[in-house]
N, C-alpha and C positions, 0 to 999 in steps of 0.2 A: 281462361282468365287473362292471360298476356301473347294473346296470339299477337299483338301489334309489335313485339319485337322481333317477330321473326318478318317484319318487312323493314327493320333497321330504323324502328321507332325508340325514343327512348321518355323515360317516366322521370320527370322535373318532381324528385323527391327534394323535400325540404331541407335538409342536412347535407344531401348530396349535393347539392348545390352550391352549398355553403362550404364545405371543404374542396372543392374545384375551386372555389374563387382562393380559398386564405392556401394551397398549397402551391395554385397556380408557379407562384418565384420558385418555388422550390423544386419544383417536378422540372420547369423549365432547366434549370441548373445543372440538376440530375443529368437530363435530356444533352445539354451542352457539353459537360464533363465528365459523365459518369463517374462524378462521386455527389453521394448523399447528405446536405446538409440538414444536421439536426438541431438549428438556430433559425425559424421562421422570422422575418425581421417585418413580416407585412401587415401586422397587427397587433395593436396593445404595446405599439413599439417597442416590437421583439421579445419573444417566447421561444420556450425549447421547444422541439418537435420531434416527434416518434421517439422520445426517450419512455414512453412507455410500453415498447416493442421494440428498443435497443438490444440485440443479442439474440432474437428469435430465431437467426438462422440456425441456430444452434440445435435444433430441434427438429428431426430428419423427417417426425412423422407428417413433417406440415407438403412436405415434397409430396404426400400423396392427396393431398385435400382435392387438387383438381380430379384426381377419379370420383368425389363423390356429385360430380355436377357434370361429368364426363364433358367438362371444357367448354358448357354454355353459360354466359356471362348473366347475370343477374336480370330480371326477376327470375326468370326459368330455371336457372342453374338451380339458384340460391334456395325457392321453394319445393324444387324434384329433391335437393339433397336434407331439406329438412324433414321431407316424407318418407324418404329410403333411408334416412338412418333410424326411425321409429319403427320403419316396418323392418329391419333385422335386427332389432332391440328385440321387439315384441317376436319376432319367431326364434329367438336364443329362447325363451322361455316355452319351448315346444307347442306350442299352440298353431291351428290349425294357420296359415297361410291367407287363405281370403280370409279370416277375422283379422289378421294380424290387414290387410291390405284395407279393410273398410275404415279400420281406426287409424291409419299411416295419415288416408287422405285425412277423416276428419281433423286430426293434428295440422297438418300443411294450411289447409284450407283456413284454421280458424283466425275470424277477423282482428283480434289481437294482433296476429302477425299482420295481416294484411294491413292497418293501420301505419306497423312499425314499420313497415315498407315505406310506404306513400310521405312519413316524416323524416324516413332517409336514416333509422337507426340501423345500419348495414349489422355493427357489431353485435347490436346486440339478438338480431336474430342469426346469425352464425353460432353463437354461442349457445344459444338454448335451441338450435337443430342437436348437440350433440349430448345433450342431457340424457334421453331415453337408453342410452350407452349405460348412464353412470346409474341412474335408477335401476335397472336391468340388471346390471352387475352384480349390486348391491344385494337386491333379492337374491342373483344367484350364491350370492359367496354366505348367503342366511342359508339356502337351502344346501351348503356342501360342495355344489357344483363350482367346483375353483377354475376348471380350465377353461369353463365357457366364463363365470366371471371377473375374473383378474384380467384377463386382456379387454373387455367393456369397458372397466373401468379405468384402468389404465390409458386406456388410448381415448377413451370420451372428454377422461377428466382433464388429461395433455392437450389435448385439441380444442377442449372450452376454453382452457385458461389461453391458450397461445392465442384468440379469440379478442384479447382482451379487453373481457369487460365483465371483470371482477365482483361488480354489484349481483350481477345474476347469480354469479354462481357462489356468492356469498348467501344469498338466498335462498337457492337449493341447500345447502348444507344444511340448514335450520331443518328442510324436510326430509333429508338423510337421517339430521339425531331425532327426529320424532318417530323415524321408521324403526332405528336403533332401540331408541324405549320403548317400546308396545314388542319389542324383541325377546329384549332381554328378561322384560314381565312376564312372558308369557315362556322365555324358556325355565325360569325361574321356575316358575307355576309346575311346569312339567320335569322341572330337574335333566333341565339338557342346556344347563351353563355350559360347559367346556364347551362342547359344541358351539355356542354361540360367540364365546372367549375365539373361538379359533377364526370363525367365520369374519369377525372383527377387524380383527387382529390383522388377516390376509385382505381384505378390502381398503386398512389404513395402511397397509403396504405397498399398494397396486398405487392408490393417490397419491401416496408421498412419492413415488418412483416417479409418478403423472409431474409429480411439484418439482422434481429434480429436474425434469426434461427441460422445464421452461424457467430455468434458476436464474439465467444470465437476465430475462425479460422481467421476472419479479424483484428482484433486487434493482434492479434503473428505474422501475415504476414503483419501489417504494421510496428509493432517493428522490426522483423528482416530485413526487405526493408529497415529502415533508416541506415543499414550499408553497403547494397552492393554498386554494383554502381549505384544503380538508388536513393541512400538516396542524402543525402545535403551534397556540396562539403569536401572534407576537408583539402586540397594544395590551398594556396590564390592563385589565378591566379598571374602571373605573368603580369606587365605594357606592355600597349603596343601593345598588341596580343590580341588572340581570344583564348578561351580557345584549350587544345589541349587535352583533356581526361577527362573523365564525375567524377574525383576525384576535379574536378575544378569549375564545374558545379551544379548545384541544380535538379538532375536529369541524365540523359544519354547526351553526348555531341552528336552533331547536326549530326556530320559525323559519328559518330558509331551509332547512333540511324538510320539512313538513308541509310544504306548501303547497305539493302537489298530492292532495291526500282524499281518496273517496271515502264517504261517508253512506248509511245504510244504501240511500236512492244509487248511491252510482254502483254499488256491488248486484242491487237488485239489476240492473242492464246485465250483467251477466245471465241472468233467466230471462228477460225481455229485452230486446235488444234496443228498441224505444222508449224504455221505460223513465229516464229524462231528458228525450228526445233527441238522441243518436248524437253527434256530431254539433262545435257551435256552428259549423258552416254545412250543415245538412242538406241533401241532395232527397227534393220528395217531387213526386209526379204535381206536374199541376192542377188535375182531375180530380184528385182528391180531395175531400173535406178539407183537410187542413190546409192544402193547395189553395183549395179556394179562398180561403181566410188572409192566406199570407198574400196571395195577389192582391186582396183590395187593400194593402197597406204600401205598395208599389214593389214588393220585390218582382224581381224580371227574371228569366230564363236562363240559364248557360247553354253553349252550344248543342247540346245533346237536348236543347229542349227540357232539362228538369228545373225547378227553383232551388235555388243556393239559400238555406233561411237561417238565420238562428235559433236552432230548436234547441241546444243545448239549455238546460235550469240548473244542470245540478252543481253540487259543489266546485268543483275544478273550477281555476278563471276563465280556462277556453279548454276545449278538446278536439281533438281529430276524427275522432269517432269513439265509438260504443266496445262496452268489453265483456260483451257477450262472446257465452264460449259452445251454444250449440244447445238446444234446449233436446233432441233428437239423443247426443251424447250423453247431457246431462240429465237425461230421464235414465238410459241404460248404466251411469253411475250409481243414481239411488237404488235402482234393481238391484244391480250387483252390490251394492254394501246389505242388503237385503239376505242374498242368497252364501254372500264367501263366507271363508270362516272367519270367530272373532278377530283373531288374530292382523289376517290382511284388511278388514273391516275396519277394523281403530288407525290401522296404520294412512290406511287412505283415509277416513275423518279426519283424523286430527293435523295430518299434513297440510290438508285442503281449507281446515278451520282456521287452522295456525297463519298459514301466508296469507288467507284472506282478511285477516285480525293487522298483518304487518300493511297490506295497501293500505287500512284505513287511516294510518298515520297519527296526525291528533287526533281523529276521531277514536279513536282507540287508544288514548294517551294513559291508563291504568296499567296495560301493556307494554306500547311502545317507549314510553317513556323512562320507564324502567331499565328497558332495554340498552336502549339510547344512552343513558345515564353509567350503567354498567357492564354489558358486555363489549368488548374489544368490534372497533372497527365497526358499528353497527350506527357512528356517526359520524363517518366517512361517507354518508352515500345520501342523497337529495331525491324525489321524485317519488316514497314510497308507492304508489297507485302501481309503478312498472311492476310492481312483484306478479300480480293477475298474470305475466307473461310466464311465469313459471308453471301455473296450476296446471293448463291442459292437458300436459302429458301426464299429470299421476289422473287424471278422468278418464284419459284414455287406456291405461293400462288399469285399473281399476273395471271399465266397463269390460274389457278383452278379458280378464279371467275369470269376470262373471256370463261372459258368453261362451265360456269355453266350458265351464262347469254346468251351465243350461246343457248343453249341448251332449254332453260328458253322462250325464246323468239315466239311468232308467227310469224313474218314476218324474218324470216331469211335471206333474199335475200339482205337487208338491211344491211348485213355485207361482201358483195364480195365486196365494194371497199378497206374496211379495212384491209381484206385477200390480194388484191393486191398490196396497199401500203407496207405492211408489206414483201410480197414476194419480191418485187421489189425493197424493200431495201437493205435487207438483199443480195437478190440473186445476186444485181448491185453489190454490192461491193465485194460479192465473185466472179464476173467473172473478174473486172476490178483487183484482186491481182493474178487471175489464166493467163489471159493476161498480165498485166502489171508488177506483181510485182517483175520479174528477172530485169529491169530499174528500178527501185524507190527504192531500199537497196542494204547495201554492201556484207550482208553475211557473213562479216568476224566479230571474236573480236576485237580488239585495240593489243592485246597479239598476234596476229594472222600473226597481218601484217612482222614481222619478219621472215615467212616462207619463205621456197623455193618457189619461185613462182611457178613450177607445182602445189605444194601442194594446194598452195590457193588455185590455179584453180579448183583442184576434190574437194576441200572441199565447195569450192561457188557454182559450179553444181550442186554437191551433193544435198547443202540445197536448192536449187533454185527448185532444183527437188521435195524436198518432201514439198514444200510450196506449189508447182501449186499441186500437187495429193490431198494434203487437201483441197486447195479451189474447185478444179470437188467435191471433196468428200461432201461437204459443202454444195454446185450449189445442191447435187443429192439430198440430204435431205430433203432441204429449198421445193425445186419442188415437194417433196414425199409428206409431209407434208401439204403444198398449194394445193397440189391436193387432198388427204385423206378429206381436211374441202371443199373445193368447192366440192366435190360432193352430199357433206350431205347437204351445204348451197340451191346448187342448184337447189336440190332435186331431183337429181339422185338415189340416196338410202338414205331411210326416218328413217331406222332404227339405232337410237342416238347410238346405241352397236357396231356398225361399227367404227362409228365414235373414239370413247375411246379405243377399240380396236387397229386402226389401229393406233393411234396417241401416243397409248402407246408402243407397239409393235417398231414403229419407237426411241421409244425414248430408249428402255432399248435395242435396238439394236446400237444403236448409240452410247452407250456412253459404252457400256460393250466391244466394240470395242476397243474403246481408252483405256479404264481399263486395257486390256489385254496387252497393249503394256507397263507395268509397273508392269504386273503381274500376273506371268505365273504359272503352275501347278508344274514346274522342280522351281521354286525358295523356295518352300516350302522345308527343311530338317529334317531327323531323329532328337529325339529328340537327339542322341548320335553324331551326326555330330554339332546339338548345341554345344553342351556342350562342344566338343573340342576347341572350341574357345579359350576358358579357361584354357585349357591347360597348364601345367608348362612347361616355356622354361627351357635352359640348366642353362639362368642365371637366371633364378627363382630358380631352384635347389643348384645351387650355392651359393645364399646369405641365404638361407632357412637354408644350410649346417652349413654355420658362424655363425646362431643367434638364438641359442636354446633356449634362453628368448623369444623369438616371434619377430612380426614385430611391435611391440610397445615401441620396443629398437631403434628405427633408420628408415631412410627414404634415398629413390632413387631415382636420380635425371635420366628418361628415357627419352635421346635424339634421341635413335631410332626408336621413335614414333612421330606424331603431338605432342609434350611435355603438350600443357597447353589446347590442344582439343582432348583429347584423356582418355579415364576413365578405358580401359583394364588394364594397370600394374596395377591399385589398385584392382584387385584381388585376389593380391599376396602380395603388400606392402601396406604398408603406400610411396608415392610420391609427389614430389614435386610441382608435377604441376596435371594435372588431366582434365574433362572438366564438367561445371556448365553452366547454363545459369546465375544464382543467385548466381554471388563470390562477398567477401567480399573485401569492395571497398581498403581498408589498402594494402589488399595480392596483390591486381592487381597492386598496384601503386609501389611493392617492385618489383613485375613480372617485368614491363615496367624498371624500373630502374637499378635494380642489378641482377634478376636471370635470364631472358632472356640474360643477358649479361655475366654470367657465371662468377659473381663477387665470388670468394674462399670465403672471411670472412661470407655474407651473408647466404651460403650455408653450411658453416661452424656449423652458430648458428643457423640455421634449422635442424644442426643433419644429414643432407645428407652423409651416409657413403659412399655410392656407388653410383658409375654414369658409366650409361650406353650409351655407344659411339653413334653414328649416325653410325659406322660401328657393331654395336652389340657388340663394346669389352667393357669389365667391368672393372672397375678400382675402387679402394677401396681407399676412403679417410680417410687417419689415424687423418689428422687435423680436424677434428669433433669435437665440441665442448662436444657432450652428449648429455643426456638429461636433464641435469638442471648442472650450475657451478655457483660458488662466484665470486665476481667481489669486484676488489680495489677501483675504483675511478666511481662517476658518472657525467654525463656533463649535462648540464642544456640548452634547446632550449626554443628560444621563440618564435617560430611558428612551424605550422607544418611543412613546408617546409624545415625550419630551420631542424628539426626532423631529416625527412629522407636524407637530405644531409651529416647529420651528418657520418651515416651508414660507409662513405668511408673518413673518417677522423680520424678515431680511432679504436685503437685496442678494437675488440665486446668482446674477451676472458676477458678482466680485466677492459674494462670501459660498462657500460649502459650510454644512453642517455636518458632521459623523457623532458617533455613538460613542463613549467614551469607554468602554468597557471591553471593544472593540481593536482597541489602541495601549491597551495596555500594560505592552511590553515594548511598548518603541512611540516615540515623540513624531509629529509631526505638522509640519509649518507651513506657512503660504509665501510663497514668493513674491515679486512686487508687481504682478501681472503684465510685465512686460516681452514683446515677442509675437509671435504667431504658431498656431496649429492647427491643421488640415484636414481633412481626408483628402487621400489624393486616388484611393485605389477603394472599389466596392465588392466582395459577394459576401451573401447572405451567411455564410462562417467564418468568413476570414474580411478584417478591415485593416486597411493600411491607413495610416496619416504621416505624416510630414511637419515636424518642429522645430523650432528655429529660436531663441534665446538667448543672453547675455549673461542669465544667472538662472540657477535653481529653479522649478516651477511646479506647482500644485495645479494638472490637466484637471478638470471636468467632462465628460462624455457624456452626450445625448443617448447614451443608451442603458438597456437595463441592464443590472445585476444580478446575476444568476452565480450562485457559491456560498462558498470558497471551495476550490477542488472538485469541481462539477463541470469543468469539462474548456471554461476558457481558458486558452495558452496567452499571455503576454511576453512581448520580447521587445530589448529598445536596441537596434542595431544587428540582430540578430541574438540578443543575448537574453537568457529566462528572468524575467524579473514579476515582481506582485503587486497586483491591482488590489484598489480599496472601492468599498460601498460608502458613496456620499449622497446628498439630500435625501436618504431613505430609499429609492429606487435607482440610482445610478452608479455610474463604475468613476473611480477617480484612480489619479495615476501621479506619483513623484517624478515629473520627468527633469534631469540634467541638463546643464547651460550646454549653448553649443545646436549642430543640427543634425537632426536625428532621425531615423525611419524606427516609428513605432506600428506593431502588427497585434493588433487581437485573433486569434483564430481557433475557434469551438470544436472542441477534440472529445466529445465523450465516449469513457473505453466500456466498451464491454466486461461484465465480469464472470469467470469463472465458466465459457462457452464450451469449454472442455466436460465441466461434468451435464450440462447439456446435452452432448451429442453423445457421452457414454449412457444416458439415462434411456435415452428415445433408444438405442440401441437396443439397448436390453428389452424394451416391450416390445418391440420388432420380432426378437429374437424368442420372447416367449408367444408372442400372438401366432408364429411360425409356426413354434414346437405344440402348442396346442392345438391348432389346427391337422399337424400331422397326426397325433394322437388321439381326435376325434375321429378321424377319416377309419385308420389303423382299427380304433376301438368298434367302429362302425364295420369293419370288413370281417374282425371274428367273430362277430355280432350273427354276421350272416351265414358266415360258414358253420357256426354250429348249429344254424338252425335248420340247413342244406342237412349236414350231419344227422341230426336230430329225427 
């Protein structure tokens, strides 16, 4: 799959991209001084930086992550250790070795991840490699086995969170308490509560010790959350209405948080991987039927010879691909929910129902909404559809102890009608989309329907074409598959290696398939074809020319980009917009109101010297205000609202606005704007300037506002003094008559690293001692049996 990195190729994933470019200042810094600043100044005109991994080091078990990759850098590392930590998930649960290895790879292999690669979500598949740890755990600390599970869960659940990226594994949790209820019911049922009280009990032990480890990391990432958009509102909502922006909200508003949400057709791509035709920028043979449709509309070839099409119809605005999970696996799930007991049966249904009911988003708004409305924290998080990246490991531990229980069993003949249920589900419904499904959809977008009507037509064939060759495709597998286990059932060939064999075989064939249509050998580049990306354009060079103080003099406003989804110009500048998942909730609601809108004053008192056209032309703004001026008069708000409507009501050059509620234990006044103030010294955590005055003076700063007591230090002379928040987004300052060295510099502390490093100690120290006492327990094990 990634042989091209082992000739020092690398994969131009889409995210990764884009953090090379917005950390670029920052690493460089690093690089120059070795120290870390965590004040990004290169976009959105400055954002905190890794304050949501502030304090990680504190957490000793991350020192061993490089053994799970044995020190090969990503994709290879990243995907060998997402496969080896599900295959000694799955053999903690005693089951035979080659099963445990045929579901590892199908887990690795499946194109979910491979997607999440190729868009450069690093984090979030690091995170969910170490899931199969916690689910693993779990079951074992249900079934008693505390020594094998308290250290799984303990170290899976430390090493997901330190990960972080909290949405996943807030998501998993949901399918921990559904495993927890069909538990309890059923120990209930059988009157072996305590038991299951204990089993609990020692599982919410092992995670909360996991949560201690990484305390210093969740508390910096829940102080910085309280100011993006997912903190507590800060615009009263307006009477009358529904909020209309998560600055309004006590978390993400309902339609941004939902926006990326599949509906039936896209969950159906899970069983057909074409099923609203893969990808919007889909890689298909040009020999094919639907090949041939999309050429006579002019699409052209990629280097590898395929066509690039728009096959994508279904809900999402765009996609990367398809979120099929294995139709080969997902036959051997329904088998095994067939054959296990009730018990592990409902627990994988309803897990599996449950998160697939959370990707639909609004489509599921009976559900989600509810959810959304009233459980904590479950409208913090945007992009439902990502949940699908949790499902595949409970399919694959669900199929593994239904193959382990085939396998396990004396009378196997006792599982062909369960085999034929399962086929005849499965298969029914992929004949009945390979027959019916050109009648039952439209094929087209909503965006769509304003084509030439030829067009529609090759583009509805098109996809109608590549839905029925997935469903035969689908039909062939399910029948491969059902035939591979009826033979071994039937006892046509008795030998269980056939069987794992050929079931594996089917499966890493099956899905390394579809991997490929997302990622080829020709997408891999030089590292020096990297690097050009980065490139200086002409007007890179241009403004580089003007500002021989650096790019810590001034900011550019780049409209011949995605502007505020887009993080290349910040390789080069400081910019106005940029792109974050985690912006600062203040900067989005100036976005949405005045700089989207291409408001002068605003862009003004952000210092934007230059703005770069939507035609590439450059144009230099002389009315800039700088980087720090005095101001005559201040105006007083008493809401936030109030605030920022102010913005376009008064001149920013000579009056500040503040919040009046803000101020209301101390007066304060504007000077007669007479004087000068500078920058005279630049890095990206620490700014120096230089002032100069006759009398008293109320500064203004081109920069943003981050606080109070979150991490900027001020000092005028070397002495501690406090900075104020003016026009809503900026830092304002009282400074004294006279000439002054005033210093901002970004200090945030860690908290609480100490119980960190005692926390990760202790699962050290028990994953140790358990080990010793498996081996131990294992030794007299044998000797009585020598004995015996």
């Amino acid at each position: 799959m990634f042989s091209p990195q082992l000739s020092g190729k690398k994969y131009p994933s889409g995210d990764t991209i884009s953090y090379k470019a917005k950390s670029h200042e920052t690493k460089a810094f690093y690089k120059e001084t070795g120290k870390r600043s965590h004040w990004n100044p290169s976009m959105f005109s400055g954002l905190p930086e890794g304050l949501l991994v502030l304090g990680r080091e504190g957490n000793l078990l991350s020192k061993f992550k490089k053994a799970l990759t044995f020190g090969i850098h990503r994709p290879i590392g990243l995907f060998f250790q997402i496969g080896f930590i599900c295959f000694l998930a799955l053999c903690l649960l005693g089951i035979s070795p080659w099963i445990c290895l045929i579901a590892s790879l199908a887990y690795s292999l499946n194109p979910n991840y491979i997607i999440l690669f190729e868009a450069g979500h690093m984090t979030k598949l690091d995170v969910v490699s170490f899931f199969p740890l916690i689910v693993v755990g779990t079951l074992l600390c249900f079934r008693k086995d505390y020594f094998k599970g308290v250290p799984a869960i303990a170290i899976g659940t430390s090493l997901a969170v330190y990960g972080n990226h909290i949405q996943m594994v807030y998501y998993l949790i949901f399918g921990l308490v559904i495993m927890g209820i069909v538990h309890f019911i059923y120990s209930l049922k059988n009157r072996t509560l305590p038991s299951f009280a204990k089993g609990s009990i020692i599982a919410l032990a092992a995670a909360a010790l996991a949560g201690f480890s990484n305390f210093s990391q969740l508390y910096s990432s829940k102080s910085f959350s309280e100011d993006t958009m997912r903190g507590k509102p800060i615009l009263e909502q307006e009477v009358d209405r529904e909020a209309i922006s998560s600055s309004e909200t006590n978390g993400l508003e309902w339609g941004y948080a939902m926006s990326w949400s599949h509906d039936v057709k896209d969950v159906m791509a899970m069983f057909i991987p074409r099923f609203v035709g893969g990808a919007s920028n889909e890689r298909i043979a040009p020999k094919s039927e639907a090949g041939k449709l999309m050429r006579s509309i002019g699409i052209k070839q990629d280097k590898g010879k395929f066509l690039r099409t728009p096959a994508y119809w279904g809900n999402l605005t765009f996609t990367s691909g398809t979120s099929y999970m294995g139709i080969t696996l997902l036959m051997l799930f329904i088998f095994s929910l067939f054959v296990l007991e009730p018990k592990m049966r409902w627990t994988l249904l309803g897990v599996t129902l449950l998160l697939t009911l959370f990707s639909m988003g609004r489509h599921a708004s009976w559900l989600n909404k509810t959810l959304f409305d009233y459980i904590p924290l479950f409208n913090k998080f945007r992009s439902p559809n990502s949940v699908v990246n949790v499902i595949p490991f409970f399919l694959a531990v669900g199929s593994v102890l239904g193959l382990h229980k085939l396998l396990n069993t004396e009378n196997k003949k006792q599982y062909l009608k369960p085999l034929l249920y399962s086929v005849s589900l499965l298969g029914g419904m992929a004949l009945l989309i390979a027959f019916l499904g050109s009648s039952l959809f439209g094929f087209l977008k909503d965006s769509e329907l304003g084509y030439d009507e030829n067009v529609q037509n090759i583009l509805r064939d098109a996809r109608i074409s590549m839905q029925k060759s997935d469903a035969w495709r689908t039909l062939f597998f399910i029948l491969a598959a059902g035939g591979v286990i009826w033979t071994y059932l039937s006892g046509k060939i008795k030998n269980q290696y056939f069987l794992i064999i050929g079931l594996g075989f089917l499966m890493v064939f099956d899905l390394v398939q579809v991997d490929k249509r997302y990622m080829k050998s020709y997408d891999f580049i030089k590292e020096s074809q990297y690097n050009s990306q980065f490139a200086a354009s002409n007007n890179d060079k241009y403004i580089v020319s003007r500002e021989p103080k650096g790019k810590g003099f001034y900011r550019v406003l780049d409209l011949s980009t995605n502007t505020f989804n887009d993080a290349k110009p910040s390789y080069h500048h400081h910019q106005i917009g940029g792109y974050d998942a985690a912006k600062l909730q203040r900067y989005q609601d100036v976005i949405d109101k005045y700089i989207s809108k291409i408001y002068t004053p605003v862009l003004n008192m952000l210092n934007a010297k230059y703005v770069i056209g939507q035609d590439q032309q450059i144009s230099t703004n002389t009315a800039a205000y700088g980087t720090a001026w005095f101001v005559t008069d201040i105006l007083t708000a008493n809401s936030a609202r109030e605030e920022i409507n102010a913005l376009d009501k008064i001149g920013l050059d000579t009056t500040a606005v503040i919040l009046a509620k803000e101020f209301s234990n101390q007066s304060i006044s504007a000077g007669n704007g007479n004087g000068s103030i500078e920058l005279i010294q630049f890095q990206p955590n620490k700014l120096t300037y230089k002032s100069s005055s006759n009398s008293d003076q109320i500064a203004i700063f081109s920069e943003i506002w981050y606080g109070p007591n979150k991490g900027w230090k001020v000092t005028i002379d070397g002495q501690k003094v406090d900075h104020f928040r003016a026009n809503y987004i900026l830092r304002g300052l009282s400074v004294p008559k006279g000439q002054h060295e005033i210093v901002f510099e970004f200090k945030p502390e860690a908290k609480l690293t100490w119980l960190s490093l005692i926390s990760s100690l202790l699962i050290i120290a028990f994953t140790i001692g358990a080990i010793v006492m498996y081996f131990r327990k294992s030794d007299e094990t044998s000797e009585n049996i020598k004995t015996s």
